[in-house]
PDB file of N, CA, C and O in Angstrom:
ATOM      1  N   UNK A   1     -10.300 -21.308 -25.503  1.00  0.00           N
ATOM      2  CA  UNK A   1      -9.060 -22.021 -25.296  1.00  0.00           C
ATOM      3  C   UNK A   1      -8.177 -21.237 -24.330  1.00  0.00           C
ATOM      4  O   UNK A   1      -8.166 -20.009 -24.413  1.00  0.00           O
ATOM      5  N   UNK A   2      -7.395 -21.905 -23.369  1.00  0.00           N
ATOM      6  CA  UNK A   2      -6.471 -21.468 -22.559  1.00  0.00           C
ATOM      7  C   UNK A   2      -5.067 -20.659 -23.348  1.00  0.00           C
ATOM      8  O   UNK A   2      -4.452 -21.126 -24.308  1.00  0.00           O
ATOM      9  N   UNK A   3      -4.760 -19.277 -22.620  1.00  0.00           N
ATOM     10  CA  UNK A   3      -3.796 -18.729 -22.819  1.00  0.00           C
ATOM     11  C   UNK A   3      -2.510 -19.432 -23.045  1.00  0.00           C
ATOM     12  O   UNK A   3      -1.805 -19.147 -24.013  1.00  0.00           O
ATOM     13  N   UNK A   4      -2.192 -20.314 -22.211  1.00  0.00           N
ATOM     14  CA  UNK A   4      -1.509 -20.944 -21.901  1.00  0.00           C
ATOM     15  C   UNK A   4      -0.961 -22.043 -22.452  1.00  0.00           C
ATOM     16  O   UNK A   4       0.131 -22.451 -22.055  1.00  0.00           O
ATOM     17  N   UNK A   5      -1.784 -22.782 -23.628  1.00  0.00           N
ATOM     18  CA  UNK A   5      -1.153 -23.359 -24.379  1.00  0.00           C
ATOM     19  C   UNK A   5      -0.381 -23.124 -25.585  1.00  0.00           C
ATOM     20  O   UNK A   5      -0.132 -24.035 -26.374  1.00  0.00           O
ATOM     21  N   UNK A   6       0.054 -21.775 -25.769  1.00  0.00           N
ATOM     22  CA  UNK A   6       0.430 -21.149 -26.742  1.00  0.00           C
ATOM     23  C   UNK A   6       1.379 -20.515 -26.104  1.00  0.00           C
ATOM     24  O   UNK A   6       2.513 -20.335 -26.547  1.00  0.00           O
ATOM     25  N   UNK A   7       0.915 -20.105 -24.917  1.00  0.00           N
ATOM     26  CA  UNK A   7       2.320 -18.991 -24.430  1.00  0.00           C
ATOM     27  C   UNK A   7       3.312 -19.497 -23.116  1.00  0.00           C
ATOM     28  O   UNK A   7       2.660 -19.900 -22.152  1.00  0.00           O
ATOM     29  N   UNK A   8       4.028 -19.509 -23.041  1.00  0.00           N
ATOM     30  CA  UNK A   8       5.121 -19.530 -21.596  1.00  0.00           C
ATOM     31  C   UNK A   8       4.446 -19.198 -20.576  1.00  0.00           C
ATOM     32  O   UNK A   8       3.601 -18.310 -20.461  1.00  0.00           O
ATOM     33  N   UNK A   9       4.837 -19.934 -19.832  1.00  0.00           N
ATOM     34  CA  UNK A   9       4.400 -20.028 -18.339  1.00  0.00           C
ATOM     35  C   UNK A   9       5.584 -19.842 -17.221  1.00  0.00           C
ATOM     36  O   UNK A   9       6.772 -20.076 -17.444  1.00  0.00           O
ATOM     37  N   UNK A  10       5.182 -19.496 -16.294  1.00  0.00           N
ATOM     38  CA  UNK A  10       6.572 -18.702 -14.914  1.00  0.00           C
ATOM     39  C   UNK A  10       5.988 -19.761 -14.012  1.00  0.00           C
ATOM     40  O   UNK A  10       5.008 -20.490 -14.163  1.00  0.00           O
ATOM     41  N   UNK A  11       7.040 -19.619 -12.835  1.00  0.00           N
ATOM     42  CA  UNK A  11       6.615 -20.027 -11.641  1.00  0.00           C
ATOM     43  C   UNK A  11       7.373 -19.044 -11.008  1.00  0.00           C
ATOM     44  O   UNK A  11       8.376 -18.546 -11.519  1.00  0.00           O
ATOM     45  N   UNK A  12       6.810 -18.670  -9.624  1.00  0.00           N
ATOM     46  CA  UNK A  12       6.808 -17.495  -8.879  1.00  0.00           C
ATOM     47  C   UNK A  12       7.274 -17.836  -7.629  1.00  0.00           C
ATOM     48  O   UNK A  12       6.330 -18.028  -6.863  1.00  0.00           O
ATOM     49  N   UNK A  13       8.355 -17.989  -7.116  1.00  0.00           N
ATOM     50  CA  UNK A  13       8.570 -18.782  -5.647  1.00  0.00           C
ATOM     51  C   UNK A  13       9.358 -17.636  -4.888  1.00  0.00           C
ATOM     52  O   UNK A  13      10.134 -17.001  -5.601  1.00  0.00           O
ATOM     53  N   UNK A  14       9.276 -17.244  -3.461  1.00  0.00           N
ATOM     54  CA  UNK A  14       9.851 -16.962  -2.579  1.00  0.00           C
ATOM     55  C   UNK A  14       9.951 -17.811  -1.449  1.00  0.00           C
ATOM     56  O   UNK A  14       9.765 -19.019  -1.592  1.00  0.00           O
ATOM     57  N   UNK A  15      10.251 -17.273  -0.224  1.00  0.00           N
ATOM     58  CA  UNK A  15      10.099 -17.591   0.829  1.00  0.00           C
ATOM     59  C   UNK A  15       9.370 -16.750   1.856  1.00  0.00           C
ATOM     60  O   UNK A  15       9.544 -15.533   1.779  1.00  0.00           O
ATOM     61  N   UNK A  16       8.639 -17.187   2.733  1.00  0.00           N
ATOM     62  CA  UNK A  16       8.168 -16.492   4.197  1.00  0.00           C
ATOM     63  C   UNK A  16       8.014 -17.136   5.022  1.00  0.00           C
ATOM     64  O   UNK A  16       7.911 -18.348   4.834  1.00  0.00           O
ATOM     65  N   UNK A  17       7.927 -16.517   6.437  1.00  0.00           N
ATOM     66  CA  UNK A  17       8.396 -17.485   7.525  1.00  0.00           C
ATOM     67  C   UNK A  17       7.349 -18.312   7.730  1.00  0.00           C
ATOM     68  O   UNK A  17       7.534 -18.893   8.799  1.00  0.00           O
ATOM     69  N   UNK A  18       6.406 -18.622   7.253  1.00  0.00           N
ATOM     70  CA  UNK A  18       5.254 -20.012   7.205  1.00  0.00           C
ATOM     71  C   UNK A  18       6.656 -20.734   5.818  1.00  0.00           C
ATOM     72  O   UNK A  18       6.280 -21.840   6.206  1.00  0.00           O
ATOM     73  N   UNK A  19       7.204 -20.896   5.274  1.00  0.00           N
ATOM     74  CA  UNK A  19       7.467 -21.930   4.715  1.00  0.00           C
ATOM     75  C   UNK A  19       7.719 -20.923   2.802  1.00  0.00           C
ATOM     76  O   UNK A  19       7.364 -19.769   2.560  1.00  0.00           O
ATOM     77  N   UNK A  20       8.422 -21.925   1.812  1.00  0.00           N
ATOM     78  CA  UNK A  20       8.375 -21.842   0.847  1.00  0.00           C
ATOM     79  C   UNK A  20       7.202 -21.419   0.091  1.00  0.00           C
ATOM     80  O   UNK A  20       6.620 -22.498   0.205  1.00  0.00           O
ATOM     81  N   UNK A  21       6.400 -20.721  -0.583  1.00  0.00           N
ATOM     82  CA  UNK A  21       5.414 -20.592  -1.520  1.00  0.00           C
ATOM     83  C   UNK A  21       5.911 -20.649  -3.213  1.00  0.00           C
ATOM     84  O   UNK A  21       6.874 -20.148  -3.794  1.00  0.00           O
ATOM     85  N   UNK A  22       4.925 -21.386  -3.616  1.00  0.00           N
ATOM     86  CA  UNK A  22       5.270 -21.946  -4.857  1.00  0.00           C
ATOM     87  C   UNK A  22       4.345 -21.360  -5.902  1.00  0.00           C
ATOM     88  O   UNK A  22       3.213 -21.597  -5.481  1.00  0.00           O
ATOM     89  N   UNK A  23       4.278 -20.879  -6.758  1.00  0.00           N
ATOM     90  CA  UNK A  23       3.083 -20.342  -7.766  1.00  0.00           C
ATOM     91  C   UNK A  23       3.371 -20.682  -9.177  1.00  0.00           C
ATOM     92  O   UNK A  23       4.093 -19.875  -9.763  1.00  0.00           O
ATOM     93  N   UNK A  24       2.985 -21.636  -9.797  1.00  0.00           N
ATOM     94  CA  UNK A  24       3.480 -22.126 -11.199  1.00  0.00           C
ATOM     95  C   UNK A  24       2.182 -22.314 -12.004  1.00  0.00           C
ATOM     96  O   UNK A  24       1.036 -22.251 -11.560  1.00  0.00           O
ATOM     97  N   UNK A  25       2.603 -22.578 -13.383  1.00  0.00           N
ATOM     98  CA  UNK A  25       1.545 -22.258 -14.404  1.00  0.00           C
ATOM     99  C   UNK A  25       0.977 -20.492 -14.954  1.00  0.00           C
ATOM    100  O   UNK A  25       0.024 -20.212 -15.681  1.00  0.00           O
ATOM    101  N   UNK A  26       1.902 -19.625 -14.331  1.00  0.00           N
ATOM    102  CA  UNK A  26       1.204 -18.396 -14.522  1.00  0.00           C
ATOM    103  C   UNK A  26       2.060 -17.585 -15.650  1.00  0.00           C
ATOM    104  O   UNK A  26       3.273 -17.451 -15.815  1.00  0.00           O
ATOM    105  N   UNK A  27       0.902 -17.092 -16.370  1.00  0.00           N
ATOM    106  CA  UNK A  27       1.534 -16.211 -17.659  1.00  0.00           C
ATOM    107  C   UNK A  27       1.977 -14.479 -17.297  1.00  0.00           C
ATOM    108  O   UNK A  27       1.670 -13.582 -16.513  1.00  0.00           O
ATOM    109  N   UNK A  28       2.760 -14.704 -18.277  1.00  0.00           N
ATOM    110  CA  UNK A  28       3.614 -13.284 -17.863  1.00  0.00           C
ATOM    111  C   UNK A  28       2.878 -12.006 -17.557  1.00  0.00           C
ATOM    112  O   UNK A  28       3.182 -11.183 -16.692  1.00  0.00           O
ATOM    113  N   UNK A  29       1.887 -11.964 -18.377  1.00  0.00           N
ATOM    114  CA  UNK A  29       0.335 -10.777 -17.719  1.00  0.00           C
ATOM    115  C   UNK A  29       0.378 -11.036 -16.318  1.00  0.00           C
ATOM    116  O   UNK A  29       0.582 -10.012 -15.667  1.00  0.00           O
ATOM    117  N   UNK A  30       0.241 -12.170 -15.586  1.00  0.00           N
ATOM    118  CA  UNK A  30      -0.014 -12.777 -14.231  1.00  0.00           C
ATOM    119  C   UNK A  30       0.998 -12.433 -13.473  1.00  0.00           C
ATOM    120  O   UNK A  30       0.565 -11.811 -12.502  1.00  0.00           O
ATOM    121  N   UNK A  31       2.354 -12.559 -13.445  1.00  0.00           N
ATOM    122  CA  UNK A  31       3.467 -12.138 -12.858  1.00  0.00           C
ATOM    123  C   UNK A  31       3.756 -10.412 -13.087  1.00  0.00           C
ATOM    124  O   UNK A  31       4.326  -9.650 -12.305  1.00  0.00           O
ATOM    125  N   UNK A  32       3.336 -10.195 -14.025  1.00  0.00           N
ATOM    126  CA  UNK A  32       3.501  -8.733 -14.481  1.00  0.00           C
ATOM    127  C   UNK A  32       2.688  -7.874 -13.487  1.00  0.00           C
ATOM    128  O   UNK A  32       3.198  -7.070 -12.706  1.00  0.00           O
ATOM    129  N   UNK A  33       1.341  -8.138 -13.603  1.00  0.00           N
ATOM    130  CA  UNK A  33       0.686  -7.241 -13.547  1.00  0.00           C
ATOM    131  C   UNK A  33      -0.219  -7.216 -11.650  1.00  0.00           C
ATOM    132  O   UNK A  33      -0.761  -6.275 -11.069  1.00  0.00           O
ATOM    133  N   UNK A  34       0.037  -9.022 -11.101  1.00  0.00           N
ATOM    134  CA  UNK A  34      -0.724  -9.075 -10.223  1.00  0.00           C
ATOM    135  C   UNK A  34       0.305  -9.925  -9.267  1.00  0.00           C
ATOM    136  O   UNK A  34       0.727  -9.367  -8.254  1.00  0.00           O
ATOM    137  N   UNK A  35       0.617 -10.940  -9.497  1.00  0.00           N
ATOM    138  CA  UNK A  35       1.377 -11.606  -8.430  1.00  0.00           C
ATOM    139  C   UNK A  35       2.728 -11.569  -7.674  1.00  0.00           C
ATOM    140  O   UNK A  35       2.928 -11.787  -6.479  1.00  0.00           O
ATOM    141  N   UNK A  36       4.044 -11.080  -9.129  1.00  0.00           N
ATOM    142  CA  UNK A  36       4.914 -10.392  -8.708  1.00  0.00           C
ATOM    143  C   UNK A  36       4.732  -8.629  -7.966  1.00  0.00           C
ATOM    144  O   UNK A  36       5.624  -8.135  -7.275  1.00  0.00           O
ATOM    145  N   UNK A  37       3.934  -8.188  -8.166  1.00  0.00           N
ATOM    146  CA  UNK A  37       3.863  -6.689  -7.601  1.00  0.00           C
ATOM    147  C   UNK A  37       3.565  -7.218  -5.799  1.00  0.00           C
ATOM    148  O   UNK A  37       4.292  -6.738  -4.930  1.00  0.00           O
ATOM    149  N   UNK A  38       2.782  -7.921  -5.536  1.00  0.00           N
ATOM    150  CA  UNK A  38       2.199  -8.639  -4.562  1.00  0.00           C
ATOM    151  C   UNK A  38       3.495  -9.220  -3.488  1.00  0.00           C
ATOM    152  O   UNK A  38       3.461  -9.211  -2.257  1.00  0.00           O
ATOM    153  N   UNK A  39       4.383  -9.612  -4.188  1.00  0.00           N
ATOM    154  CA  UNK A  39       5.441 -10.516  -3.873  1.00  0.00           C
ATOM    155  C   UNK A  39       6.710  -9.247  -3.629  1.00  0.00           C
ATOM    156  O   UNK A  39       7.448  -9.364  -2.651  1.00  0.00           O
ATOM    157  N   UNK A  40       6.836  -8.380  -4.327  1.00  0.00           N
ATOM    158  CA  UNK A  40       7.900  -7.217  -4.580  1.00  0.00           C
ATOM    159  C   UNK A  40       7.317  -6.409  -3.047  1.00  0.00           C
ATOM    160  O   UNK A  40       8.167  -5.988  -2.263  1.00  0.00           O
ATOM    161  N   UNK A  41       5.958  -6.266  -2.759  1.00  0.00           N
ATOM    162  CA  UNK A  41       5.472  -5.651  -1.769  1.00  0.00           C
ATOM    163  C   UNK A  41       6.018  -5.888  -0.528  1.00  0.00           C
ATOM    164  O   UNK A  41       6.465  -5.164   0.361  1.00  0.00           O
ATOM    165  N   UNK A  42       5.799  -7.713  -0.756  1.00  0.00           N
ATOM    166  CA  UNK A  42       5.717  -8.522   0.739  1.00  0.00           C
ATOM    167  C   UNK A  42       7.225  -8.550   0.697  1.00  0.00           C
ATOM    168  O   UNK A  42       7.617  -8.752   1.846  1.00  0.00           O
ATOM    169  N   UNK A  43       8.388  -8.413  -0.269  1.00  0.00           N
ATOM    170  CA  UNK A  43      10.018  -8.389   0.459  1.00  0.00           C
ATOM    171  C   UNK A  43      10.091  -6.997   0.640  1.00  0.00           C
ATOM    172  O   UNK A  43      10.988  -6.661   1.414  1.00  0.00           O
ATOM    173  N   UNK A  44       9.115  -5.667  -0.057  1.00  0.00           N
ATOM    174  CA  UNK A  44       9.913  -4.847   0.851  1.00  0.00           C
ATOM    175  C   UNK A  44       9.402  -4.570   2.145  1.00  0.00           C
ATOM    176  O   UNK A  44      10.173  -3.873   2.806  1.00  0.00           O
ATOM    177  N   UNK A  45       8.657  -4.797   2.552  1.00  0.00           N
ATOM    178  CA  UNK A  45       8.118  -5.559   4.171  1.00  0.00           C
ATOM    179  C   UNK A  45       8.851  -6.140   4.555  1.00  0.00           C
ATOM    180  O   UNK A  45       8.663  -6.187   5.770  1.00  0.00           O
ATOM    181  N   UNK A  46       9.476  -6.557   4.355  1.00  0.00           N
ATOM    182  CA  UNK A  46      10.586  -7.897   4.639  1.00  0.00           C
ATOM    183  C   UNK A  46      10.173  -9.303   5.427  1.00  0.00           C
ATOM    184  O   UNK A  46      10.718 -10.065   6.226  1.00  0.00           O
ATOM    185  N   UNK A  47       8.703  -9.193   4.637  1.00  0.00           N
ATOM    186  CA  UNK A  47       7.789 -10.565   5.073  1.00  0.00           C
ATOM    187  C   UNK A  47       8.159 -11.647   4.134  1.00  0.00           C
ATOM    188  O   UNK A  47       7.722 -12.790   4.273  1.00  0.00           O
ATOM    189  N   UNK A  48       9.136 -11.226   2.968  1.00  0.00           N
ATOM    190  CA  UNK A  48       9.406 -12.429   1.900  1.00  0.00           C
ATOM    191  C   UNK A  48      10.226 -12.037   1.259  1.00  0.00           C
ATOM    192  O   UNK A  48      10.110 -10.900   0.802  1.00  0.00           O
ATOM    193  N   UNK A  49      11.458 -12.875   0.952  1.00  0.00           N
ATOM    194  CA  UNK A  49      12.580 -12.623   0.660  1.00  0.00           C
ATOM    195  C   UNK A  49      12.657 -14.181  -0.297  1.00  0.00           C
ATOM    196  O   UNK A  49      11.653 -14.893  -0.313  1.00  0.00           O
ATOM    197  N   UNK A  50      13.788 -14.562  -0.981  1.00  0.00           N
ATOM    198  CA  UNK A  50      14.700 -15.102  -1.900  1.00  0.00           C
ATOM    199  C   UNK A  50      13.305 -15.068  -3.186  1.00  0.00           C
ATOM    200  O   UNK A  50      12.729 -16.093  -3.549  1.00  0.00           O
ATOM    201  N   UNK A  51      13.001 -13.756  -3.679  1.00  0.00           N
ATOM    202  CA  UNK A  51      11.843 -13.748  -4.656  1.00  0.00           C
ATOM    203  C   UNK A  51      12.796 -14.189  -5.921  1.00  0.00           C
ATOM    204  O   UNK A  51      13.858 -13.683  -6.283  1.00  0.00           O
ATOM    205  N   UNK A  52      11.988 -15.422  -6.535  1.00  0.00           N
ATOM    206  CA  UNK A  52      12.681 -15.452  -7.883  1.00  0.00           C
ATOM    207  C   UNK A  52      11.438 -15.776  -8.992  1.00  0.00           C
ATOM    208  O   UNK A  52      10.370 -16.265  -8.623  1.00  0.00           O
ATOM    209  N   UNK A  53      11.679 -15.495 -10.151  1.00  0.00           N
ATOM    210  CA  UNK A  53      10.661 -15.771 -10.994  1.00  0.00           C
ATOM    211  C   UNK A  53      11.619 -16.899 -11.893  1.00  0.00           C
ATOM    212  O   UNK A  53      12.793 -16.674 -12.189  1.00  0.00           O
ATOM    213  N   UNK A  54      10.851 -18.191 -12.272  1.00  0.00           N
ATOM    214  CA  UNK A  54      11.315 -18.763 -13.308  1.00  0.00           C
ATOM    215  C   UNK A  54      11.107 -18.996 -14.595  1.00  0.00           C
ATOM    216  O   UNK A  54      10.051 -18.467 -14.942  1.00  0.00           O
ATOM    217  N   UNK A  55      11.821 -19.737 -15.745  1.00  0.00           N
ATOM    218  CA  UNK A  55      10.902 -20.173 -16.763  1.00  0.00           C
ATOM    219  C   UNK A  55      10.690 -21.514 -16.572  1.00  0.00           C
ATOM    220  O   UNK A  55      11.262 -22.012 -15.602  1.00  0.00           O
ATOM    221  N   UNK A  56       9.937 -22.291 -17.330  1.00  0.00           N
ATOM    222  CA  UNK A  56      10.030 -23.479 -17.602  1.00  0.00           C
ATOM    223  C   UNK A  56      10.649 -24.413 -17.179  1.00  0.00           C
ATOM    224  O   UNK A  56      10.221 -25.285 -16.423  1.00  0.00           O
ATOM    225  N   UNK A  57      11.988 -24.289 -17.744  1.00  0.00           N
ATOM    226  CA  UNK A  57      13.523 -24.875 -17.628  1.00  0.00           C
ATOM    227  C   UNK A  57      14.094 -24.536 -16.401  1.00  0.00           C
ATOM    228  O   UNK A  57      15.073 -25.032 -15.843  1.00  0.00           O
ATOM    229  N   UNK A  58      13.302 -23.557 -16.023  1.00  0.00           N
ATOM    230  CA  UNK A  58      14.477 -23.512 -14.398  1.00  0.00           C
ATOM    231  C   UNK A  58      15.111 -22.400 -14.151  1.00  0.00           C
ATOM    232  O   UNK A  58      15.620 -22.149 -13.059  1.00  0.00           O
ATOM    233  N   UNK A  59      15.138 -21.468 -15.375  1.00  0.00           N
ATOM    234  CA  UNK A  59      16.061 -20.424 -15.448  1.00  0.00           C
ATOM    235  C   UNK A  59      15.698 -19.585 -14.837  1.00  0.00           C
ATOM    236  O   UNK A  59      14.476 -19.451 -14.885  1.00  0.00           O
ATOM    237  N   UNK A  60      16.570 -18.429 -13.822  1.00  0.00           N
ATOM    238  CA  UNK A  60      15.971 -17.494 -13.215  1.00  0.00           C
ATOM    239  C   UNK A  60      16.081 -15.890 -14.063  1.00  0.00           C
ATOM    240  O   UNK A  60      17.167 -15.372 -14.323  1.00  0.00           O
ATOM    241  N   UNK A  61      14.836 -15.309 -14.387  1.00  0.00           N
ATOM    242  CA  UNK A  61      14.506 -14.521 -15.216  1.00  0.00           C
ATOM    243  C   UNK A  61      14.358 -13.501 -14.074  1.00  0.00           C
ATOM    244  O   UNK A  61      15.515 -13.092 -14.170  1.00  0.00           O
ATOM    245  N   UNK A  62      14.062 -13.073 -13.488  1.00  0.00           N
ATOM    246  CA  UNK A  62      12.970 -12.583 -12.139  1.00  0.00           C
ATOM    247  C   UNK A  62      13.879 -11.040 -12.937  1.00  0.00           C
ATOM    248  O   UNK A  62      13.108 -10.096 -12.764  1.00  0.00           O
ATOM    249  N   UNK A  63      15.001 -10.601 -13.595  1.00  0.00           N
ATOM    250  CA  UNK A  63      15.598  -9.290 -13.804  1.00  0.00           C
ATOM    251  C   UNK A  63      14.387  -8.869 -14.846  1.00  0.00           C
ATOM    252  O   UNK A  63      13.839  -7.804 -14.560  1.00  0.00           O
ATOM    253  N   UNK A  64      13.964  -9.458 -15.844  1.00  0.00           N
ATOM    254  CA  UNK A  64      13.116  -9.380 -16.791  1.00  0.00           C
ATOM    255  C   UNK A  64      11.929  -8.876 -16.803  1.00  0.00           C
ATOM    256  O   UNK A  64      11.322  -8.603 -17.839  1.00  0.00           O
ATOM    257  N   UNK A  65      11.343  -8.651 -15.251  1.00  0.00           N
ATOM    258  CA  UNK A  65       9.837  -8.286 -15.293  1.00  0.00           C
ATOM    259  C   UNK A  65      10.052  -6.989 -14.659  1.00  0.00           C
ATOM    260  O   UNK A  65      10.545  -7.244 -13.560  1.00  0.00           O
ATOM    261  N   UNK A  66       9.942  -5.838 -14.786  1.00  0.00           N
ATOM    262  CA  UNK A  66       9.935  -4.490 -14.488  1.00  0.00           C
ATOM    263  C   UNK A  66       9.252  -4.720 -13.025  1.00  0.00           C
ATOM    264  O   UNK A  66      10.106  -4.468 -12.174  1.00  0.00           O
ATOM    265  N   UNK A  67       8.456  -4.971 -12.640  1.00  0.00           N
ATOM    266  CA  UNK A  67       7.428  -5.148 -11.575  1.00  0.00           C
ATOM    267  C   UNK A  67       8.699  -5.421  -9.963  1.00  0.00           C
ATOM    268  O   UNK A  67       8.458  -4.900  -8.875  1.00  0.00           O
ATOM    269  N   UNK A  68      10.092  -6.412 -10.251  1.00  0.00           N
ATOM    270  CA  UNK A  68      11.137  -6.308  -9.720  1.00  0.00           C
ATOM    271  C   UNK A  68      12.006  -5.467  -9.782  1.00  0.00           C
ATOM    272  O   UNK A  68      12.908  -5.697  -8.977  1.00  0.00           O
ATOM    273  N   UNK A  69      12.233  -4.082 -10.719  1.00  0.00           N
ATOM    274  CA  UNK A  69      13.524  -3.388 -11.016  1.00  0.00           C
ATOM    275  C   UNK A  69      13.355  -2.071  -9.890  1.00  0.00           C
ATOM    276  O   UNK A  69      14.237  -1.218  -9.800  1.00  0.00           O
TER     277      UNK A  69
END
């Protein structure tokens, strides 16, 4: 059975100059450990900037994952 039907799910959006990128459905292991570090990389490059992580609802959490602090 999928992780995911039991646990919270993020969506992962910044920007880069090709356009918006969108990453949703991903569990907090996923943002933790592989996609936000990825994303934290590419703004301090300054290849991607307005990084936000969400929940569900919309809310912006992105202070919450160490992987940003």
């Amino acid at each position: 059975m999928d992780r995911r039907a039991f646990n919270p799910t993020f969506t992962l959006r910044y920007n880069t100059e090709a356009g918006e990128v969108v990453k949703g459905g991903l569990l907090r292991s996923e943002v933790q450990l592989f996609e936000g570090p990825k994303a934290n990389t590419m703004g301090d490059e300054g290849t991607a900037w307005n990084i936000a992580v969400l929940t569900e609802d919309g809310m912006d959490i992105t202070g919450r994952f160490t992987c940003f602090s």
